[in-house]
VOPAGU-2260 file (C-alpha; in pm, 1 decimal, decimal comma):
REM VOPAGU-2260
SITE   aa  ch    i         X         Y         Z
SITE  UNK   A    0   10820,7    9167,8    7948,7
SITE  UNK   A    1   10517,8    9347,8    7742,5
SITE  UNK   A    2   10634,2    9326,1    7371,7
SITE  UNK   A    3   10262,1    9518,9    7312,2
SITE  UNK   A    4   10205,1    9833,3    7240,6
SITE  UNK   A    5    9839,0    9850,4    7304,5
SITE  UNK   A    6    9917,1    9588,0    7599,6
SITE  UNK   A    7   10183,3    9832,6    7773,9
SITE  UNK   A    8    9947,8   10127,6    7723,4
SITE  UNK   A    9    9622,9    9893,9    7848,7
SITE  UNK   A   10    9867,6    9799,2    8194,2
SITE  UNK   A   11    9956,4   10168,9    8250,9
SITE  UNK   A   12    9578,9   10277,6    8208,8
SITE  UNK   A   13    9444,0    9982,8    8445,8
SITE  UNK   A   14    9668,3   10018,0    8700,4
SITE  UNK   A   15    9621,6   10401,6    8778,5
SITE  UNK   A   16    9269,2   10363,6    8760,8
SITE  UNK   A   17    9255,3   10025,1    9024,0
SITE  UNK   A   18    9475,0   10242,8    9245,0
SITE  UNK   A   19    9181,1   10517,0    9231,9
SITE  UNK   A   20    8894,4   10291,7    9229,5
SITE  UNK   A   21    9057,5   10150,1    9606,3
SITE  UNK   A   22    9122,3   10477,9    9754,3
SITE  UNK   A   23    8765,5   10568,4    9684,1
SITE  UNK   A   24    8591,1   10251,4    9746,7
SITE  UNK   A   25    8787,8   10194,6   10089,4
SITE  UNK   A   26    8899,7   10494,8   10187,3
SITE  UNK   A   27    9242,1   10358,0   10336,5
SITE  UNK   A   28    9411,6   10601,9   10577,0
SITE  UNK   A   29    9745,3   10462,6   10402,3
SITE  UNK   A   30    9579,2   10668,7   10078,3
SITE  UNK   A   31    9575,0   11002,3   10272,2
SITE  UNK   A   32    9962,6   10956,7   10354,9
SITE  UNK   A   33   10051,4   10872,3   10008,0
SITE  UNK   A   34    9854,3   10914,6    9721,7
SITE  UNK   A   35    9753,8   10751,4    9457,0
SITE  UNK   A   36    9934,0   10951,1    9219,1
SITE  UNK   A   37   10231,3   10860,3    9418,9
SITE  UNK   A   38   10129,7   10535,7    9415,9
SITE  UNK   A   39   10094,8   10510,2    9046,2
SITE  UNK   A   40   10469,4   10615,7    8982,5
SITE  UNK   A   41   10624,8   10395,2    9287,2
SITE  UNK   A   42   10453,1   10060,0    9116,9
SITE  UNK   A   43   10553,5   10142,9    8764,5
SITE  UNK   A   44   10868,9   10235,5    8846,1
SITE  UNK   A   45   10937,4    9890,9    9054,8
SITE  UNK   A   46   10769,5    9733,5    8752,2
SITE  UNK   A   47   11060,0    9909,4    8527,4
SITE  UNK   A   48   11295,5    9792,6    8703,5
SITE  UNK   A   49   11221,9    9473,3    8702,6
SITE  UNK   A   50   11206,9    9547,0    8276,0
SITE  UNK   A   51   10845,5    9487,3    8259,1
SITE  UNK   A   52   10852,1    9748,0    8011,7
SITE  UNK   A   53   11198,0    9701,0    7843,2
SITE  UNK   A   54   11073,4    9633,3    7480,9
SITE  UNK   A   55   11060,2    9779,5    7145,3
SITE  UNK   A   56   10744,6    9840,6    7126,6
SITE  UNK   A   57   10690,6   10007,6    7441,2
SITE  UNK   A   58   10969,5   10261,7    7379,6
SITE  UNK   A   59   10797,6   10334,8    7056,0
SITE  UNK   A   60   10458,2   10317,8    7237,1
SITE  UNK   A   61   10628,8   10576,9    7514,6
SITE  UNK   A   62   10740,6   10805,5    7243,1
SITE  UNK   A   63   10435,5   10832,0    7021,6
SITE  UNK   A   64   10231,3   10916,9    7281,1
SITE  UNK   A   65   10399,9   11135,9    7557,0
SITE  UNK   A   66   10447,5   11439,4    7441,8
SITE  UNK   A   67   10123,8   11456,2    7264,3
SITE  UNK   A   68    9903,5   11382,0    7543,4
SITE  UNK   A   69   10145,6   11589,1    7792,5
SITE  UNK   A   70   10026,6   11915,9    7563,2
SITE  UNK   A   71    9668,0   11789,7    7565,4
SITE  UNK   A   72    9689,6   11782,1    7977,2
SITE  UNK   A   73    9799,9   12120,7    7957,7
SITE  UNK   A   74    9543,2   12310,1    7743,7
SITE  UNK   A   75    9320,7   12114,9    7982,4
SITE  UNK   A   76    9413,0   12236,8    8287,3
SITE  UNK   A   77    9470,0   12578,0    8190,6
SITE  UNK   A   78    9122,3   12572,2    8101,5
SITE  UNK   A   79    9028,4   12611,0    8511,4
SITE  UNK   A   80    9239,2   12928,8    8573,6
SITE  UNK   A   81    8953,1   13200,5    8469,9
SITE  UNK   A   82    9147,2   13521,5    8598,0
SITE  UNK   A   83    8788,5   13674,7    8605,9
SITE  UNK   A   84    8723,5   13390,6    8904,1
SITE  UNK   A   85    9065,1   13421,4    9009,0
SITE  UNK   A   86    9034,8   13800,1    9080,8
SITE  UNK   A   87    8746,8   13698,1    9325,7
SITE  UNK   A   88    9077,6   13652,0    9582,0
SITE  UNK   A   89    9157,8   13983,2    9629,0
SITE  UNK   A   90    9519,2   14156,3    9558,7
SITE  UNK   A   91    9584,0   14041,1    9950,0
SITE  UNK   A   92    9528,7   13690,1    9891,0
SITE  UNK   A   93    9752,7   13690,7    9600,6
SITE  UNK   A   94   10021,4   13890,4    9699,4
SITE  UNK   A   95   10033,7   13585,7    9997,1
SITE  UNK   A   96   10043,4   13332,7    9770,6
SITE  UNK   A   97   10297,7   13495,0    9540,0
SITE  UNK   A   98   10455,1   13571,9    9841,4
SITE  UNK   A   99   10495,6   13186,2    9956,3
SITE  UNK   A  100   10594,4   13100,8    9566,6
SITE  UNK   A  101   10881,4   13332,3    9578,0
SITE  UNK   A  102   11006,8   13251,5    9923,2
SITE  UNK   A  103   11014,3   12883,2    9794,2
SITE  UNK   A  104   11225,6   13012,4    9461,7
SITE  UNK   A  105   11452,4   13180,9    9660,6
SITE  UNK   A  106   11490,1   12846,4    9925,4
SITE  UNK   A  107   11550,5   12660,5    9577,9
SITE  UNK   A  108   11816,4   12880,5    9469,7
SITE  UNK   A  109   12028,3   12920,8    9759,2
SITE  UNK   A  110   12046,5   12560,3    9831,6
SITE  UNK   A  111   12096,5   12443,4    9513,9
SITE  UNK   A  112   12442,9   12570,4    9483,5
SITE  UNK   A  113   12541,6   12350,0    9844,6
SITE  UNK   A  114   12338,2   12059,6    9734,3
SITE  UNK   A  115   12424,1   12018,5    9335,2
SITE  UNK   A  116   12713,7   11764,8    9384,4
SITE  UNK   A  117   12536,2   11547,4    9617,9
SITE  UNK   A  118   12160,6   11537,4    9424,2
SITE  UNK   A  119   12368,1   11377,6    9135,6
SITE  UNK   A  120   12437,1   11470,2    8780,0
SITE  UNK   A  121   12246,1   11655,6    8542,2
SITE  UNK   A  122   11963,3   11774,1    8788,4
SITE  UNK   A  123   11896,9   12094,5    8720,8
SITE  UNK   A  124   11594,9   11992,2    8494,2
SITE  UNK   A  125   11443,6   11805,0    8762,1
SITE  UNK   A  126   11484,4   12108,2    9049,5
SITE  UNK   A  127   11305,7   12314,4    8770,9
SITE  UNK   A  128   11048,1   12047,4    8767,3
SITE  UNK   A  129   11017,2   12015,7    9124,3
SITE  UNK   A  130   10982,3   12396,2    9176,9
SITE  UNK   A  131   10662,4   12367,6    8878,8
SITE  UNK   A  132   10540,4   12125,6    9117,2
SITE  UNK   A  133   10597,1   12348,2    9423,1
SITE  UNK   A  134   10338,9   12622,7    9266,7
SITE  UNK   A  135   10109,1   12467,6    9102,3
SITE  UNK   A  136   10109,5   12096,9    9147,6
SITE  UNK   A  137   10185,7   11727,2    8959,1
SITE  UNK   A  138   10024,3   11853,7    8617,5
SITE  UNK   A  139   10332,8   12206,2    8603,5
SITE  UNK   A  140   10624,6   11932,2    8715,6
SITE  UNK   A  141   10465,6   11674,9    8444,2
SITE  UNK   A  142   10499,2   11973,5    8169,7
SITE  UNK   A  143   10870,1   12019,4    8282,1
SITE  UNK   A  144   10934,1   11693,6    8170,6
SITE  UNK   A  145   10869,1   11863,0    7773,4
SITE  UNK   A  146   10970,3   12215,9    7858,1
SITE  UNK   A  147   11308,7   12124,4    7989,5
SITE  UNK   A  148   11592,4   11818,4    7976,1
SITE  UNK   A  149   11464,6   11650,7    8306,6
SITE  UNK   A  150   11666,5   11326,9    8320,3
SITE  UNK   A  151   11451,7   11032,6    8441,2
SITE  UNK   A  152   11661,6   10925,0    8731,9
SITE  UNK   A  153   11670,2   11318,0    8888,6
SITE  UNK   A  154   11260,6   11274,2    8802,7
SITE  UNK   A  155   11225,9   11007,4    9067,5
SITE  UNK   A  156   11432,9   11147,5    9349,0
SITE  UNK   A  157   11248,6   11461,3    9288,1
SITE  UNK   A  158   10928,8   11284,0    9366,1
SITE  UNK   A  159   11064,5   11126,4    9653,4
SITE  UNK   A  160   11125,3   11468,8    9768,1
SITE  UNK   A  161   10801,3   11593,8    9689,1
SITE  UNK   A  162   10620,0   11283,3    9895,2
SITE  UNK   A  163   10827,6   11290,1   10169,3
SITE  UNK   A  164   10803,9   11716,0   10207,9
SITE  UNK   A  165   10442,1   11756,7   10154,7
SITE  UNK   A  166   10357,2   11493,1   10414,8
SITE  UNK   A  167   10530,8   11653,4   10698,5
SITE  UNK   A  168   10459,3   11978,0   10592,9
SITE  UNK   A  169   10057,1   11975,3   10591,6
SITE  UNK   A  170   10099,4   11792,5   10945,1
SITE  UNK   A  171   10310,3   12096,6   11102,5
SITE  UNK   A  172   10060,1   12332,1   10934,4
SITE  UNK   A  173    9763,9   12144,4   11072,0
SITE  UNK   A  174    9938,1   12148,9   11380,8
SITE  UNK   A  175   10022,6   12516,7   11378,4
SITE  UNK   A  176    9702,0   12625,6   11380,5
SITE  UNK   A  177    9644,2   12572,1   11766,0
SITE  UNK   A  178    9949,2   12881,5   11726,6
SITE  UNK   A  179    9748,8   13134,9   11498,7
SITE  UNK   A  180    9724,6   13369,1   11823,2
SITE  UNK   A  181   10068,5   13394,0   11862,0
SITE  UNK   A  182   10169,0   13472,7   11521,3
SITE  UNK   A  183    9866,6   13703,7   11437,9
SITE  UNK   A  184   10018,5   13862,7   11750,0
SITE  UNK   A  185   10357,0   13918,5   11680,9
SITE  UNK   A  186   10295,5   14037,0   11294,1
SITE  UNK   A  187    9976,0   14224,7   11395,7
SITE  UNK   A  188    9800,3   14065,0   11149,9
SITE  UNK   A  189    9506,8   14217,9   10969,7
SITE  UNK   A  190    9210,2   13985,1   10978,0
SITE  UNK   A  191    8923,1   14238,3   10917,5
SITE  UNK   A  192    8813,3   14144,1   10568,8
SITE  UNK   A  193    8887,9   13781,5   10584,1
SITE  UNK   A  194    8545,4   13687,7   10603,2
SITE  UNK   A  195    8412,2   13895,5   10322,9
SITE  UNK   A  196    8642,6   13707,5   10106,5
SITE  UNK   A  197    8588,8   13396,9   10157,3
SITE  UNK   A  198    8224,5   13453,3   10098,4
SITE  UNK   A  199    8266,4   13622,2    9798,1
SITE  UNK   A  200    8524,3   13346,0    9694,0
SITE  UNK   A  201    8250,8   13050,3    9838,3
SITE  UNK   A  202    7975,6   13216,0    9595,7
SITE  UNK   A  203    8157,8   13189,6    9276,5
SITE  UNK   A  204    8275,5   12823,0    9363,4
SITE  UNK   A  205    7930,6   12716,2    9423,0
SITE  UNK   A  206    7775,3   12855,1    9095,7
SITE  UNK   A  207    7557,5   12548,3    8932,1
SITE  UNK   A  208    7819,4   12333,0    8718,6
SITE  UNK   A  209    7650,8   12110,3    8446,1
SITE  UNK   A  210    7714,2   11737,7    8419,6
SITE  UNK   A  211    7903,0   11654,5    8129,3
SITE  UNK   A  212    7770,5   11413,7    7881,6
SITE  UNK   A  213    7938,1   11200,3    7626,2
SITE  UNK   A  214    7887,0   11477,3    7353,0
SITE  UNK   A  215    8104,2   11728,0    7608,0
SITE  UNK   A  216    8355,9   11449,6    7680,8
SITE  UNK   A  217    8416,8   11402,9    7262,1
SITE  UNK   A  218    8424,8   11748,3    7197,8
SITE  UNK   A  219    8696,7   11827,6    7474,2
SITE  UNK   A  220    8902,7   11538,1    7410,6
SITE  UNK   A  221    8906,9   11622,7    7030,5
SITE  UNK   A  222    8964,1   11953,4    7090,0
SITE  UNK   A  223    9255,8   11910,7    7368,0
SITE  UNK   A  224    9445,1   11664,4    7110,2
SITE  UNK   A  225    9375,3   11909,6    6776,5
SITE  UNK   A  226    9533,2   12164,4    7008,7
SITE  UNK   A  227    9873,4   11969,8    7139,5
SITE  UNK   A  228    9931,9   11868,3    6744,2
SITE  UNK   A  229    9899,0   12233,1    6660,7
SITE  UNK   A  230   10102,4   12375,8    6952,1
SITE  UNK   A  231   10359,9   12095,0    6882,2
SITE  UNK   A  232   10371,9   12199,6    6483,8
SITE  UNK   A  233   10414,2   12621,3    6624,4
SITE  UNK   A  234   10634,4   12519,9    6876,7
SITE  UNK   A  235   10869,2   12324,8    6572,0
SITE  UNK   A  236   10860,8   12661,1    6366,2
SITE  UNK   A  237   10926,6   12930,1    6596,4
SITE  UNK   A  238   11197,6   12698,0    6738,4
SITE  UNK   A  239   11363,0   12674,8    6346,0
SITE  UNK   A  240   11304,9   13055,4    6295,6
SITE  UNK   A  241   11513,5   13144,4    6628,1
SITE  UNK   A  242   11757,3   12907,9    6548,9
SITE  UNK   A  243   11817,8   13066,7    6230,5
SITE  UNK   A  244   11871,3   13429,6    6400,6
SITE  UNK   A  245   12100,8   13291,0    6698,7
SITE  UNK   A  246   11897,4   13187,8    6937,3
SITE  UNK   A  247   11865,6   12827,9    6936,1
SITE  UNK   A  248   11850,4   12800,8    7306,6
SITE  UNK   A  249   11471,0   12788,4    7301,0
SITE  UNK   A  250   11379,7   12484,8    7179,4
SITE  UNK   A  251   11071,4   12325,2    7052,2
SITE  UNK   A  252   10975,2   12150,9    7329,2
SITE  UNK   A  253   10993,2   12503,2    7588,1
SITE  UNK   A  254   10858,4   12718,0    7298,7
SITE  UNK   A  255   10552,4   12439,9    7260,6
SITE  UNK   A  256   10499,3   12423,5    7664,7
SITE  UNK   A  257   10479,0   12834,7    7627,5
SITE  UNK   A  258   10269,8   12865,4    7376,9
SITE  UNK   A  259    9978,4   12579,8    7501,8
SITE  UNK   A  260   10011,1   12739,9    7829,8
SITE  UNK   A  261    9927,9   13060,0    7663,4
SITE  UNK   A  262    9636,4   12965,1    7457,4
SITE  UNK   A  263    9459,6   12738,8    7787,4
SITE  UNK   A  264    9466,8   13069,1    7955,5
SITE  UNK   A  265    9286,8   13303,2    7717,9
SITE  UNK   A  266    9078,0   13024,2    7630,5
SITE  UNK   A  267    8995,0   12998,6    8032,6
SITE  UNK   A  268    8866,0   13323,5    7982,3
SITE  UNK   A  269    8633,1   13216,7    7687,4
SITE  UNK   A  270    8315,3   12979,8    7711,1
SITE  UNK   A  271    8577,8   12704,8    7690,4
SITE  UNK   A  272    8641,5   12728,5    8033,0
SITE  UNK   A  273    8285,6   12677,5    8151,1
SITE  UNK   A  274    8296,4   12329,7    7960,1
SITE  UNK   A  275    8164,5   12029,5    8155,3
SITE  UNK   A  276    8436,7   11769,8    8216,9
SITE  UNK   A  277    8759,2   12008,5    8201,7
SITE  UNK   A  278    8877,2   11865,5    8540,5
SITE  UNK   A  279    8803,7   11529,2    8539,6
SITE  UNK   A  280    8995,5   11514,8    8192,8
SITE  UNK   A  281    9288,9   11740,2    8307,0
SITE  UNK   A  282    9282,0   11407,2    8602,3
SITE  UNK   A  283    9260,8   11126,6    8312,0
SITE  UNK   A  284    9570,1   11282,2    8091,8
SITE  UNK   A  285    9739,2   11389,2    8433,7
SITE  UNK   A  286    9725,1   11000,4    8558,6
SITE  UNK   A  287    9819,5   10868,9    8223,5
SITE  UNK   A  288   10124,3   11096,6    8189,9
SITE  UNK   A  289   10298,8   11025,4    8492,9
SITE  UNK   A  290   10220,0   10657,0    8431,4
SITE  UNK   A  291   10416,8   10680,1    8112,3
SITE  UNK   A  292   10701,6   10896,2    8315,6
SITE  UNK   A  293   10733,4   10680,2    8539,2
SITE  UNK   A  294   10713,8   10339,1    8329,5
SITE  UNK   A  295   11068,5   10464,5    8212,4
SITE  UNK   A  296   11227,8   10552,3    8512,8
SITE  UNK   A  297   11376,7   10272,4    8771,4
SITE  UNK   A  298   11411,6   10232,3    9159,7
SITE  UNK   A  299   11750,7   10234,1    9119,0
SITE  UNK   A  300   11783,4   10622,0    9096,9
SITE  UNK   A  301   11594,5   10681,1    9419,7
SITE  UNK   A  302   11968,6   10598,9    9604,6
SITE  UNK   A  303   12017,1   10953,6    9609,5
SITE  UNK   A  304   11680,4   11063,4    9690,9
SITE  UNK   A  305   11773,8   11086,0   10139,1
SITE  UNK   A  306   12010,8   11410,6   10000,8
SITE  UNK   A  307   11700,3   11549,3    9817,9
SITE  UNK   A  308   11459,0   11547,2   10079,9
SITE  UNK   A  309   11776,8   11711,6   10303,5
SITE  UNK   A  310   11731,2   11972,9   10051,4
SITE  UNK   A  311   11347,6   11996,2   10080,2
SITE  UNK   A  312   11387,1   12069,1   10464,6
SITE  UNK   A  313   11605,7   12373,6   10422,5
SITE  UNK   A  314   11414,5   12536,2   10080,1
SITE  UNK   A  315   11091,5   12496,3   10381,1
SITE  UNK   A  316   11331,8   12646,4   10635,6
SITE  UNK   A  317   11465,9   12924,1   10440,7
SITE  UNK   A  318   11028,8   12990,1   10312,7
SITE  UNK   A  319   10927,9   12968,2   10667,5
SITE  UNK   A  320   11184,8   13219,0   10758,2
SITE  UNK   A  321   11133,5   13505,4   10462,5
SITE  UNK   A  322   10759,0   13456,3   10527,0
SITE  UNK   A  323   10759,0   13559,6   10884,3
SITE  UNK   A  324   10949,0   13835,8   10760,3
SITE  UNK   A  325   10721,1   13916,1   10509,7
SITE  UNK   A  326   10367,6   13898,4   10720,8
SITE  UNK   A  327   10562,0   14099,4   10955,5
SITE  UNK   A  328   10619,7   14375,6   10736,4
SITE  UNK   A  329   10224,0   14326,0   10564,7
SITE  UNK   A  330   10048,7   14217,6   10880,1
SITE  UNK   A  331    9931,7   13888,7   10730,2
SITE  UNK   A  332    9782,4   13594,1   10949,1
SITE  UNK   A  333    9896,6   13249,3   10989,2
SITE  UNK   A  334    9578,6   13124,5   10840,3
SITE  UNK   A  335    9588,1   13248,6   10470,9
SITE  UNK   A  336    9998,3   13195,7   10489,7
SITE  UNK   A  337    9936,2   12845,9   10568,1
SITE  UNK   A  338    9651,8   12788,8   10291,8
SITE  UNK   A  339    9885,3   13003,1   10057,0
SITE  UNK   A  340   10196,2   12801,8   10141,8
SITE  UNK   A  341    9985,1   12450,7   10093,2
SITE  UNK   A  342    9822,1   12580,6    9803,8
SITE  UNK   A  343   10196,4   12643,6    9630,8
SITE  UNK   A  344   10325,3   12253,5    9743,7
SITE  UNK   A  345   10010,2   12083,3    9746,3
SITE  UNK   A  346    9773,8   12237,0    9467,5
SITE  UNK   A  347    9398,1   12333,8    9476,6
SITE  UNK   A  348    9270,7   11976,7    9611,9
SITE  UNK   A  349    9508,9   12028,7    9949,2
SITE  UNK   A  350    9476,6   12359,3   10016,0
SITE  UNK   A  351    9115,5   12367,9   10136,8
SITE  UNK   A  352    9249,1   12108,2   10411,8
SITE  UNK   A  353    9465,8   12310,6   10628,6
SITE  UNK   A  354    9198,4   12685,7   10515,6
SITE  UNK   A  355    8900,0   12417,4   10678,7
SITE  UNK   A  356    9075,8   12421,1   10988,6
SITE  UNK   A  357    9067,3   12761,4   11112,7
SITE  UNK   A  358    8663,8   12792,8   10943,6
SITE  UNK   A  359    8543,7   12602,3   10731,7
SITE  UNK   A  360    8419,8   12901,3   10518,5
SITE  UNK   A  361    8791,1   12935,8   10411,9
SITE  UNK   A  362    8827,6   12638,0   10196,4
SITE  UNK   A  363    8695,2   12811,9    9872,9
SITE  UNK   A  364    9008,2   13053,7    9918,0
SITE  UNK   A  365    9274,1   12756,0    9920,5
SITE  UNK   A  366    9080,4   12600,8    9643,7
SITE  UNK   A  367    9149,8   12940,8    9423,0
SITE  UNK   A  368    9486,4   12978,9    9553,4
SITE  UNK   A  369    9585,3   12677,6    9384,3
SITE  UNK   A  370    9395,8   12710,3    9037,6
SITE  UNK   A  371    9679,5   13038,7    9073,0
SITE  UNK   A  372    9916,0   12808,9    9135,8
SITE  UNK   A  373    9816,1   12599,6    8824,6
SITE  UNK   A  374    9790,1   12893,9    8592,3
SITE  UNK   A  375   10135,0   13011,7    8657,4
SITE  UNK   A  376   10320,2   12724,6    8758,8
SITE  UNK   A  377   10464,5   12636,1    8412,7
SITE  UNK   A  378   10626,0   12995,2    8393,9
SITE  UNK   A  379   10773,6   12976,9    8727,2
SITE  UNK   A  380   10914,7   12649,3    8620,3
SITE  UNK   A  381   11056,4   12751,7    8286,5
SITE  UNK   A  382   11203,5   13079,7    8480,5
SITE  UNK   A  383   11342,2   12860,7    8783,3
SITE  UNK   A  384   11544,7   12595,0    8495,9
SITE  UNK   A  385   11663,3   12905,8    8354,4
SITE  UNK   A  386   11800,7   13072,1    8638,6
SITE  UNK   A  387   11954,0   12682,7    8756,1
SITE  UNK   A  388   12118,8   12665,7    8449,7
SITE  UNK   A  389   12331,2   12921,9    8578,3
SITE  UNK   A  390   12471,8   12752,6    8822,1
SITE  UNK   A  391   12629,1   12466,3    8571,6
């Protein structure tokens, strides 16, 4: 057992970071299957349940620190989506990717009614998470953790969910491609501007980035943490002033989450978005999150995960379905529905894998799709948990 706070924190820090150091230094297929980030919260939850971290001082450790580098992570990230780069995508391109995150919604919705008494108790949290997760990646279902009441055992199954999904689903798109034809046939799909996209979209991707120095990496971390403690003390006194009118249902830690994501945005817009170092940081506070997440959840609760990942395959089913439908009735090819789709359940760094296929010119369009993702991803979230809630 660690009885250290600075020891349980050190742990949690070194083990993320071996876990990346060996998928870059070997380049293991098993890393491409699962990774690291999967990898990060598998170990530490084993490690919990074997009360590694069953202390005093790590609970204290856990709660000091959580939240307020959760918030932090947030601003961060945020700080990518530039809607003046985003609008380099065309209305097509995201009308297809809000297309694939509202297919998904509506997959999450009608299943979760059939599935609720066999996911467990108290889940709804969790789906809300999960859905984050499903358009704009780890960093939105991390924020649901403080947005909404996502119980730590639901958490876990969730992720097995998540792992298990994704996998098979960026093999069948890979493998659909050798299909495009037949698809682009049968919606009579409209391909003729494709190409002047992804150039335009390739051109503002490749602009010169500056290398960050040490000055850059002070300045963001400083300013990320002033933010979260600000955001956290807002989020405390709109959440007492609605109380005292009736409408204590938004709580601090939703009304925090809404108003960080808020701020990151226009900031994206700002100078503070061009700042050296904004991604690898949103990676460092991402990684050190979900190690904390997970260092409190246990093995245990991934008993009911099989049921989950039941209810993965038919929210894919029920998106695959709508968004034939839909490209029918737009004309849109099985190219930027699969890079839209990926972008939504994978995030920016997986969407470029399955756009690459068809030409590799395409990638910069998946990466874009899922900086979308990110930017609204923590909306979606807080709209899916309130629309689950319903269902209780």
């Amino acid at each position: 057992m660690i009885t250290s706070g600075f020891a349980y924190i050190a742990f949690l820090v070194f083990l993320a970071g071996m876990l990346l150091f060996l998928e870059k230094k070997t380049k293991a297929k098993l890393f491409q299957f699962i990774p690291p980030l999967v990898w990060i919260y598998v170990l530490n939850m084993i490690f919990c349940t074997l009360g590694l971290y069953h202390s005093e001082a790590c609970s204290t450790t856990y709660s000091a620190l959580k939240n307020n580098i959760l918030y932090a992570m947030i601003f961060v990230m945020l700080l990518r989506c530039d809607f003046k780069k985003l609008s380099k995508l065309g209305g097509r391109m995201a009308a297809i990717f809000l297309g694939c995150s509202l297919t998904l919604a509506v997959g999450f919705l009608v299943g979760y009614p059939i599935f609720k008494g066999m996911l467990g108790s108290d889940t709804w949290g969790a789906v809300a998470a999960l859905y984050a997760s499903w358009v704009g990646g780890s960093a939105n279902m991390a924020a649901m953790q403080a947005a909404l009441p996502v119980d730590a055992g639901a958490y876990s199954c969730a992720l097995a969910l998540d792992t298990v999904c994704y996998s098979v689903w960026i093999a069948l798109l890979l493998l659909a491609v050798r299909y495009a034809g037949r698809w682009n046939s049968a919606v009579k799909a409209d391909t003729s501007k494709l190409q002047a996209i992804a150039e335009n979209t390739n051109a503002e991707l490749t602009k010169e980035k500056k290398s960050a120095d040490s000055s850059d990496w002070i300045f963001l971390i400083g300013l990320s943490l002033m933010v979260s403690a600000l955001s956290q003390m807002v989020g405390q006194s709109c959440s007492a002033g609605l109380a005292a009118v009736g409408l204590g249902m938004f709580d601090k830690g939703t009304l925090t989450t809404v108003f960080v994501s808020i701020l990151g945005l226009i900031c994206a817009g700002t100078s503070l978005g061009r700042l050296p170092a904004v991604e690898e940081l949103s990676n460092v506070y991402l990684y050190t999150v979900v190690s904390l997440l997970a260092s409190t959840a246990s093995v245990v609760d991934l008993l009911s995960a099989p049921m989950w990942v039941v209810y993965g395959i038919l929210i894919l089913l029920i998106h695959v379905l709508l968004m034939y439908l839909l490209s029918k009735l737009f004309h849109w090819d099985l190219c930027m529905v699969s890079t839209a789709s990926l972008a939504n359940i994978g995030g920016s760094a997986s969407a470029p894998i399955v756009a690459s296929a068809y030409d590799p010119s395409y990638a910069g369009i998946g990466v874009l799709m899922g900086v979308l993702g990110a930017a609204i991803g923590n909306f979606m979230g807080l709209g899916m948990g309130a629309l689950l809630r319903l269902f209780l």
